[in-house]
Steps between C-alpha positions, in 0.01 A plus 500: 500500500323842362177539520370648171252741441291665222745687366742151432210343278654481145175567236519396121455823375824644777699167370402622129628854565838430621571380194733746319324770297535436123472933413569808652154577562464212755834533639422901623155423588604197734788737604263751595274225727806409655641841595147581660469152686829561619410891640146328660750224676743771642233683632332194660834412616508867655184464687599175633795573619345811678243260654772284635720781641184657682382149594830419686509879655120354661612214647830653622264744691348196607770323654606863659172469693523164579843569639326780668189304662780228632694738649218674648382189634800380657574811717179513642366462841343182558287666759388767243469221206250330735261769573511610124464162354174395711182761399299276692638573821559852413081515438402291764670775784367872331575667865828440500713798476789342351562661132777316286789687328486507129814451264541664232523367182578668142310380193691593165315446209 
């Protein structure tokens, strides 16, 4: 079932104009209100669709990343993992001498 909005409420005085126009007046005024409602729905149909394309370019960065991360996480050294997961530890022995290897990672925004 479709959920209706604002824009799906029929008013009296909408029901009262689709009736059709009894002189020429009416008809090319209501012709007029129609051509511009129909200009102000392409446009919104315009942005939308821009929204959505840019919207699914995000989250196919996202999932690019994730894939990324995963990967990243799967190769590495369980050894190395350890000592770079645990700040604790690496706080609790300042003397040591022991300096761990950064990866780099891009960031594309």
């Amino acid at each position: 079932m479709k959920i209706k909005g604002m824009r799906d409420i029929s008013t009296f005085q909408g029901l009262k104009q689709r009736s059709a126009p009894t002189d020429r007046k009416k008809a090319m005024m209501e012709l007029a209100r129609l051509e511009h409602t129909k200009v102000r729905l392409e446009r919104e149909l315009e942005m939308w669709v821009g929204h959505q394309m840019r919207t699914k370019r995000q989250v196919d960065q996202v999932k690019e990343r994730i894939g990324l991360l995963r990967q990243t996480l799967i190769h590495a050294d369980p050894e190395e993992e350890k000592e770079t997961l645990s700040p604790a530890k690496a706080q609790s022995e300042p003397n040591e001498t022991k300096q761990t290897a950064w990866k780099e990672v891009s960031l594309d925004y």
